[in-house]
N, C-alpha and C positions, 0 to 999 in steps of 0.2 A: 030950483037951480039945476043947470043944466050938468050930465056928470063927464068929465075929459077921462079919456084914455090915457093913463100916463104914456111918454114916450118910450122907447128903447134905446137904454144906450149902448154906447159899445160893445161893455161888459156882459150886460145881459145878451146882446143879439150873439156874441162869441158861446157863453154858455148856453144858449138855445142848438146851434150849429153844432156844441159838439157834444148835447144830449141826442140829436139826430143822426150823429156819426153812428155814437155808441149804440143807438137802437137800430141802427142799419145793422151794423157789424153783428153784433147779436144773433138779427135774425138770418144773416148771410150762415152763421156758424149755426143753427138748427138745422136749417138747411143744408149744410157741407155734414153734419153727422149723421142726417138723415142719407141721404146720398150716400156717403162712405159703408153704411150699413147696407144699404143696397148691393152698393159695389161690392161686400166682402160678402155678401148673399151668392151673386152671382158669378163670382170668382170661384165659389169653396169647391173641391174635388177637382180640380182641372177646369171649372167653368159649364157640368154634368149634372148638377143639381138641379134641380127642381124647384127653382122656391117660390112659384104658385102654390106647389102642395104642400113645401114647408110651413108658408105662412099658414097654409088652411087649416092644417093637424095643430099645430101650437099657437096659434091665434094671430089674423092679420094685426093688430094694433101691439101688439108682445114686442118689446126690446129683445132684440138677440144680440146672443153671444156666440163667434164665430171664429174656429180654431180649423185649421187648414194645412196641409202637407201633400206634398205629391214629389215622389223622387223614380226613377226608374223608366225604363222604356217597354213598349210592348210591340210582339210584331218583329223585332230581330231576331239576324242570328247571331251566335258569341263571337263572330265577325265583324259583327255592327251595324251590316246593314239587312236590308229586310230580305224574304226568300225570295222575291223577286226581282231583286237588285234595285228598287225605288226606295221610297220614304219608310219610316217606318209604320203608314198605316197601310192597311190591305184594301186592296181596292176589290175582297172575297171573290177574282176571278181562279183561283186554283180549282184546277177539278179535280174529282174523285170516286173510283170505281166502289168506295163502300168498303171496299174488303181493308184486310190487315196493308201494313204501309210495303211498296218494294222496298228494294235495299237501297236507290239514291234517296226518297222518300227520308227513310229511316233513317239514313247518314245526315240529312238536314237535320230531324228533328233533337237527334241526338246534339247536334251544334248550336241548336237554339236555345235560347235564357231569355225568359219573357221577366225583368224583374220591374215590371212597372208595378207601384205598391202607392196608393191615394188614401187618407185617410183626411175627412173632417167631421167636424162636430157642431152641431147648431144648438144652444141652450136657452132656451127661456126661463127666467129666473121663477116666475109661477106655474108654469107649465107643464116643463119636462125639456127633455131633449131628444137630437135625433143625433144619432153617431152612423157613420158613414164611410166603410172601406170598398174599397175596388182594387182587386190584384190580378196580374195576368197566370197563366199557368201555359206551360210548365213553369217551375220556377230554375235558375239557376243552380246544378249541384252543389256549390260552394256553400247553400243554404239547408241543404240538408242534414237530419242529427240535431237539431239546435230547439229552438223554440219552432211553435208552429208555424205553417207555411202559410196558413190563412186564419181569416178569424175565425172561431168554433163558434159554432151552435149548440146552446144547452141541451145536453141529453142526459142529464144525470136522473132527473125524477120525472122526465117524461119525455114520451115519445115526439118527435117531431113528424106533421103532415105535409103532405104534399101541398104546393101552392093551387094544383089543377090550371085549368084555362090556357091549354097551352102553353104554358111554362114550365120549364125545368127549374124548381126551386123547395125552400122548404117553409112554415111556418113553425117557431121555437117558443118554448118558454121553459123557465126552470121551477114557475108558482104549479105546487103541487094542487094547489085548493085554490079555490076563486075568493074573491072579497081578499086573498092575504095582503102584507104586506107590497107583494111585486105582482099583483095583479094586472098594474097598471105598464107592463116591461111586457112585449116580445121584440124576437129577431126575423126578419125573415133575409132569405138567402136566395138570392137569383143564379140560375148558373147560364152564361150565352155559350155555345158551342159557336164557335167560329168558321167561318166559308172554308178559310185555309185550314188544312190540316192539321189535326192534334192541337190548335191552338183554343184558348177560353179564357171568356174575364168572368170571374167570382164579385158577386156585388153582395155584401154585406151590410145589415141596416140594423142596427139599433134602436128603437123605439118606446121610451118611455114617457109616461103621460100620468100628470097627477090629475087627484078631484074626483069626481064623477066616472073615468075614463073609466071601462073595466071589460076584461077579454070575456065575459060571459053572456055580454049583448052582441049578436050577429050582426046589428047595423053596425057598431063600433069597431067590429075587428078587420074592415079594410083599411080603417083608416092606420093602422101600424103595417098598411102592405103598400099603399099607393107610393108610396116616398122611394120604394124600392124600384115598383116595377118602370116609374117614372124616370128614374136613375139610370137603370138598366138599357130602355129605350135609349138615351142620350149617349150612353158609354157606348153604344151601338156605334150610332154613325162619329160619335167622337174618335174612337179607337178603327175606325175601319174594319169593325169586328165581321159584320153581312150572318148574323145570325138569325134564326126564324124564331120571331118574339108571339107570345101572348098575346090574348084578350084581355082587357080590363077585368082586374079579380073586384065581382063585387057579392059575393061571399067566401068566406073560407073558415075553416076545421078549427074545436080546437086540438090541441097536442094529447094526445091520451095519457091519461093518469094511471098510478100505480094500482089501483085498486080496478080498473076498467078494463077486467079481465074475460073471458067467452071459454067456452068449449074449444078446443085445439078440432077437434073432428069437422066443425063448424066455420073454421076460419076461411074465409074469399080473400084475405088481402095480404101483405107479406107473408103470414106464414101459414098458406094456402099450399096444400101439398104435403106439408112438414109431417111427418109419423109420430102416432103416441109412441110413450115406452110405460111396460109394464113394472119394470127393474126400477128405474130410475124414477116412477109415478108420473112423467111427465104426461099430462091431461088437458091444461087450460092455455091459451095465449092472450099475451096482447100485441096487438096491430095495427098498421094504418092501411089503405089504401097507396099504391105503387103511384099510377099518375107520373110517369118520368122523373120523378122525386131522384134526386143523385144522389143522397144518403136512404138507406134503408133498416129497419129493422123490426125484429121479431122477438118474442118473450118467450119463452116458452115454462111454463112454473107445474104446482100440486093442485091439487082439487080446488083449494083454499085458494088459489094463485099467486102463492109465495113462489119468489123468481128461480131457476135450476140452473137454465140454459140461456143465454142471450146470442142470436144468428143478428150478423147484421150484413149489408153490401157498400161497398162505396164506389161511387165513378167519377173519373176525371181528377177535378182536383181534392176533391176528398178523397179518393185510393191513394194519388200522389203524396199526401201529405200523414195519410196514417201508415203505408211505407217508410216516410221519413222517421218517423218517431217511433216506427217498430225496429230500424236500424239503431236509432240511439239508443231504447229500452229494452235489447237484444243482442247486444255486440257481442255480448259475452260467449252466444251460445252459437255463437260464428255460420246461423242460418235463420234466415228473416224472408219476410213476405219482399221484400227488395232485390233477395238476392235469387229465389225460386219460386215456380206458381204457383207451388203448393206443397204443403209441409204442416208438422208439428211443433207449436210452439208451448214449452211447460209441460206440466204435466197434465193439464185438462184445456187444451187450445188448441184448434186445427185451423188451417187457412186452404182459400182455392183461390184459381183465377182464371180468366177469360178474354181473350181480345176483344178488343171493341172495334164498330168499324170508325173509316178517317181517321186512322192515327192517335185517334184517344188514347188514353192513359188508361191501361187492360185495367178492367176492373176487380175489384177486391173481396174476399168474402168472408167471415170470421165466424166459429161457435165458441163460446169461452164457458166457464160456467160462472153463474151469476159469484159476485165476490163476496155475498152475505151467505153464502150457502158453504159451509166449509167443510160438508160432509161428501156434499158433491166433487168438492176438489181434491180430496184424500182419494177416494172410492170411484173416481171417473167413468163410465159407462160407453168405453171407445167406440168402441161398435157402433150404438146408436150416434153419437155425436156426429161419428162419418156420417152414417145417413140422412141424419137431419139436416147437414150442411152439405149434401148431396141434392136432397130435394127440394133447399130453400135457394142455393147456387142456383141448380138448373131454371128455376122457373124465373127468378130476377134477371139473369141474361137473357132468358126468349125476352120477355115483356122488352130489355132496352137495347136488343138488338144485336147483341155479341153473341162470341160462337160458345159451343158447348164448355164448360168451364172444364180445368184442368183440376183432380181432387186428387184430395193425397192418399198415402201408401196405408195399408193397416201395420 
């Protein structure tokens, strides 16, 4: 017997149609949040992001999570419009003789407020995240005294390296030991010097990565740098910056540890130059390599390389921003690195400073003593301090270019 197809009736051919809606509709909406996630990919920081390399660090197939802000302008002056009376990007045609600013120069800079402040955040639920600021410099006085000017880079338990390759940047972490817990966390910090005068964007990168990830494999540790230097490139011609970018960083340092300490006689890199002291046992350091690095520093400790002395340098917006917070954590003593180029701060603190050329932000120089050392801080060793922040000033300014630093008084 032969077998018939039942018919369709009404009813059913209606619920077939709007089982067909439903699974259109569906799949139109995978595809709108797919998309949407895209869009908010390439929207995050101003539209500066990278998210080739995002996806590639945290995994093409990874659902993200994407948190995004951008308030501020860059490239003004507190007048509103830019120093060349156009838009607010630079078209980096300003010239510049290298030396310190003239006095019209100076009177611009002093008028300018670069407060463009970008900050987003890409998260992968298995992954990790990537966090993401970008701020212009100078920043606006109204912001000074307060919270800090830029994001920081950990420097509490180790020293932070140079990015090398051409770039002015830094690699961070605060994992004292490998394998620990925040093994899988560094920062690194691009800084772009700007065509126009005394102007710079500070690109900021957070990069942590669970699993496998770990800073003590050399192939691994680009990949918590590319997100930056790729950012950086784009905030270039986004911002109108005309700054002279890097090579592709495809290895980098890592941060040195408390205990990765040398001979002070022996030291080649910041604190090359630096004098023993026989008073104070100062013998051993620890150091990075310079590399156009805009933060700097030096150890200087005991045989054993318990810490005494700590020299550090800062340029651009790291000077500008450790000024700011030596004004608020100083008022009291009604004479700060803000207000003179060079002075004593405490009772075991000296500061120097030094012009830089194009209008940069004169650079900074600090010897403090170490804060675990409290014998040092009672019993201070003036004398050598001056020198030592004599010979670690002088040689950080040749290396980036500024004039002979200004030291202070005995």
């Amino acid at each position: 017997m032969a077998l018939t197809r039942p018919a369709l009736t009404r009813r059913r051919l209606r619920a077939l149609v709007a089982m067909a809606v439903a699974l259109a509709a569906l799949a139109g909406a995978f595809v709108w949040f797919a998309g949407s996630e895209d869009r908010a990919l390439e929207g995050a920081c101003d539209g500066v992001l990278p998210v080739g390399e995002v996806r590639e660090v945290l995994g093409d197939d990874t659902e993200l999570d994407v948190t995004n802000r951008t308030e501020g302008s860059f490239g003004k002056t507190a007048s509103g419009s830019d120093e060349t009376g156009g838009s607010a990007k630079s078209d980096g045609s300003a010239k510049s003789d290298g030396s310190g600013e003239s006095g019209e120069s100076a009177k611009n800079s002093a008028r300018r407020a670069n407060s463009l402040s970008v900050h987003c955040r890409i998260t992968a639920e298995d992954t990790g995240h990537i966090a993401v600021s970008i701020a212009g410099s100078p920043r606006p006085r109204a912001e000074y005294g307060y919270d800090d000017l830029y994001t920081a880079v950990p420097t509490r338990r180790t020293l932070p390296v140079p990015l090398g390759h051409g770039w002015s940047g830094l690699f961070a972490t605060d994992t004292a030991r490998l394998d620990d817990a925040e093994d899988g966390t560094a920062t690194t910090a691009v800084l772009l010097d700007c065509a126009r005068r005394g102007d710079s964007l500070l690109i900021t990168v957070e990069t942590a990565l669970r699993g496998a990830a770990t800073l003590d494999d050399p192939a691994v540790r680009p990949d918590f740098v590319r997100t930056a230097t790729a950012t950086a490139e784009a905030a270039n011609d986004h911002w109108g910056c005309g700054a002279r970018l890097g090579k592709p960083v495809r290895t980098v340092g890592l941060p040195v540890n408390e205990d990765e300490y040398e001979p002070l006689l022996g030291a080649k890199g910041t604190c090359a130059a630096v004098p023993t002291a026989s008073r104070s046992a100062v013998s051993t350091a620890r150091e990075t390599a310079r590399d156009r690095a805009p933060r700097e520093a030096c150890v200087l400790g005991t045989r054993d390389g318990s810490p005494l002395y700590r020299l550090e340098a800062y340029y651009g917006p790291y000077a500008e921003d450790a000024r700011s917070q030596y004004t608020r954590d100083y008022d009291y003593e009604n004479v700060t690195p803000a207000e003179k180029p060079a002075g004593r701060l405490g009772r075991s603190a000296y500061w120097a400073g030094a012009t830089c050329p194009r209008g940069a932000e004169s650079a900074l120089y600090l010897i403090r003593a170490d804060a675990a050392d409290g014998e040092t801080r009672r019993r201070p060793d003036l004398a050598y301090e001056r020198a030592a922040l004599a010979a670690f000033a002088a040689a950080s300014a040749k290396h980036h270019g500024c004039a002979a630093p200004t030291l202070p008084g005995g």
